[in-house]
matplotlib code that plots the C-alpha trace (Angstrom):
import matplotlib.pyplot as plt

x = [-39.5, -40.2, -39.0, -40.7, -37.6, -40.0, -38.9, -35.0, -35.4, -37.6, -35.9, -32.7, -30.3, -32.8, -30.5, -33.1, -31.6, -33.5, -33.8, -35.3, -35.6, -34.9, -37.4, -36.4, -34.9, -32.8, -30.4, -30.3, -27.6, -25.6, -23.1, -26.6, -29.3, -28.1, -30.5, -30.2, -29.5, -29.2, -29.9, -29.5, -31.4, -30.4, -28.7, -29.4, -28.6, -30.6, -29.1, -30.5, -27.2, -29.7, -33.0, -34.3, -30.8, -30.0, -27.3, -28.3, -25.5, -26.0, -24.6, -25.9, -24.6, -25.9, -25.2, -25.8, -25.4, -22.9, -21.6, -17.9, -16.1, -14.1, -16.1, -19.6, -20.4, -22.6, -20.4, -22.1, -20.3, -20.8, -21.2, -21.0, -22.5, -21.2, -22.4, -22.9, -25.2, -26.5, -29.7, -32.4, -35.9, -37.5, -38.2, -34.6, -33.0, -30.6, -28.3, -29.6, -26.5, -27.2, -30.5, -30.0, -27.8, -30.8, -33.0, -33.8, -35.5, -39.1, -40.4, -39.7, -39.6, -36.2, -36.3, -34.5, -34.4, -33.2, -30.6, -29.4, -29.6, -27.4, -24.7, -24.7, -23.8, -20.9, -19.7, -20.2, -16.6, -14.9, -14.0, -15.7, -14.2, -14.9, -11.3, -8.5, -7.0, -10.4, -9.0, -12.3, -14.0, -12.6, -12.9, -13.8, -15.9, -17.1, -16.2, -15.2, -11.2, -11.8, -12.9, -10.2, -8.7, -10.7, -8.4, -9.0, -6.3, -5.4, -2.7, -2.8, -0.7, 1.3, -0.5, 3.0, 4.8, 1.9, 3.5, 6.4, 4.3, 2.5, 6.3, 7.1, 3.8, 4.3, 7.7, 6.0, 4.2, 7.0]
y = [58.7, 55.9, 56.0, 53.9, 52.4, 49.9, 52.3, 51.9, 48.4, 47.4, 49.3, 48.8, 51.8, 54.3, 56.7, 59.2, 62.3, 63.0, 64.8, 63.8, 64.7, 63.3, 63.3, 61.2, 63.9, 61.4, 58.6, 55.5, 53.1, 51.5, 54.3, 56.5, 58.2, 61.4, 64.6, 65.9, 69.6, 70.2, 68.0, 68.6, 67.2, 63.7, 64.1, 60.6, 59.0, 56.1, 54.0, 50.3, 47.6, 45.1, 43.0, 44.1, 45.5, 48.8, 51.3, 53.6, 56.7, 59.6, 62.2, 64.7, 66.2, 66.1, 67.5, 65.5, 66.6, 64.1, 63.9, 64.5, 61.2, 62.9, 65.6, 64.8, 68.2, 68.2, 68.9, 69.4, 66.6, 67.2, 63.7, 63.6, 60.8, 59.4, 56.4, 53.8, 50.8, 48.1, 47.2, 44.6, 43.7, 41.6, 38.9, 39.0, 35.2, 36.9, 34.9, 35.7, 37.6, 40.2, 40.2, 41.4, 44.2, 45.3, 46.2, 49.6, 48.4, 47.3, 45.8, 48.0, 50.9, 52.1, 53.4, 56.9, 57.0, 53.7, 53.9, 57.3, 55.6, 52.5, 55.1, 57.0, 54.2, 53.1, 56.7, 57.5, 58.8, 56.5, 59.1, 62.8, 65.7, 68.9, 70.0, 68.1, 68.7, 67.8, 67.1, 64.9, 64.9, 64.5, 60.6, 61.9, 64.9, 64.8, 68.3, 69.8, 69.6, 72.1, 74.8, 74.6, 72.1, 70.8, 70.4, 66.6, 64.3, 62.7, 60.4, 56.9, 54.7, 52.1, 48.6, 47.2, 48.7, 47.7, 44.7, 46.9, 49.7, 46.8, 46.2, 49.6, 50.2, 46.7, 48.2, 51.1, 49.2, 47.5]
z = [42.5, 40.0, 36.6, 33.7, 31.3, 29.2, 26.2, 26.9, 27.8, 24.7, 22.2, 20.9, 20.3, 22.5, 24.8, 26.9, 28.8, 32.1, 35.5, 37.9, 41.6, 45.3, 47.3, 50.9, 53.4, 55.7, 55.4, 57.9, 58.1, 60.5, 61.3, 61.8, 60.7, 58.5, 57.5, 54.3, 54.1, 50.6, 47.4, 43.7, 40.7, 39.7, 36.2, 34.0, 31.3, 30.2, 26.7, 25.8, 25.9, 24.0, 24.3, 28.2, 29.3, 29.9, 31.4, 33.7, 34.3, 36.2, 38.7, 41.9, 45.0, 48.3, 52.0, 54.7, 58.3, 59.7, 63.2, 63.6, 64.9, 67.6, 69.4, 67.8, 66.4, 63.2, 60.4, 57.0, 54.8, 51.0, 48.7, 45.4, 43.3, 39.8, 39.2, 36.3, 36.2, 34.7, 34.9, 33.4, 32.5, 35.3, 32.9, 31.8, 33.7, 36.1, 38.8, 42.2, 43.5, 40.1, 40.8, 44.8, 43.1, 41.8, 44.8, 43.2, 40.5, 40.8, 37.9, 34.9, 37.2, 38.5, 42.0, 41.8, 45.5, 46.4, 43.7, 45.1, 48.8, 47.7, 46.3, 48.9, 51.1, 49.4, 49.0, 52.8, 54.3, 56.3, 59.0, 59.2, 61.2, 61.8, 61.6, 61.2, 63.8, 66.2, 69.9, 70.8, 74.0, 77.6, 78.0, 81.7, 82.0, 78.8, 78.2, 74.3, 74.0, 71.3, 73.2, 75.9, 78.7, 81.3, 84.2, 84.3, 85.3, 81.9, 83.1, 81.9, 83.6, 81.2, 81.8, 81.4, 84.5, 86.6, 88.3, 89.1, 90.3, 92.8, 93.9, 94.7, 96.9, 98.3, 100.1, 101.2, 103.7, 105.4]

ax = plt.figure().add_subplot(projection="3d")
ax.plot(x, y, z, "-o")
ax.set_aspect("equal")
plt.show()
């Protein structure tokens, strides 16, 4: 959804209230791609800072169905956004490192869905579980710790003790 701010940008001292809605369904990045279950309106704020700058603040919620980092169940992870930022007119002379901070904005248009996306991103957990006490997978069969022991031999010898382990087998075959 595209949202025109020529009045916020234009006129000094202008503050508009909005909601507006999300409308992308999925998030790709490179830890995955992630559905969205459930979204709520975007809340915004939109107040002029001066001549063809404004602030942009605003807040939502969103569930996304993550995979769990241990046993790679979906787990519904809930993420929510607060965000404040400033923005500009295109003809405004910006560095180029501002102006790639901007990717939502096209033209006098701001880009409620990239905006939302680019938040997202940064407020992504690091590490999602489905418990936390998740036991993982069986690194051999593959099989859900959670749901019980698999019988395979988990034994993993220290790679330190291996030259003394190659001395006891080498006097076994004397």
């Amino acid at each position: 959804m595209l949202i025109n701010l020529t009045d916020v940008l234009t006129s000094e001292g202008t503050v508009k209230e909005m909601q507006a809605e999300i409308e992308f369904t999925q998030i790709s990045c490179r830890m995955g791609d992630f559905s969205v279950i459930e979204k709520s309106p975007v809340f915004l704020t939109l107040k002029n800072l001066g001549m063809n700058k404004a602030l942009v603040e605003g807040r939502t919620e969103l569930l996304l169905a993550m995979d769990c980092d241990r046993c790679l169940k979906s787990v519904p992870q809930k993420i929510i956004l607060q965000f404040t930022r400033k923005v500009a007119a295109p003809d405004e002379s910006m560095d180029r490192e501002k102006e790639d901070e901007q990717d939502f904005m096209d033209g006098y248009r701001l880009d409620i869905d990239g905006l939302i996306r680019n938040e997202c991103f940064m407020n992504l957990p690091v590490k999602v579980l489905c418990k936390p006490d998740c036991k993982g997978i069986c690194i051999k069969c593959g099989k859900d710790l959670n749901t019980g022991e698999c019988g395979c031999d988990t034994f993993v010898p220290d790679p330190r003790m291996a030259r003394i382990k190659d001395i006891f087998e080498a006097k076994r075959e004397v």
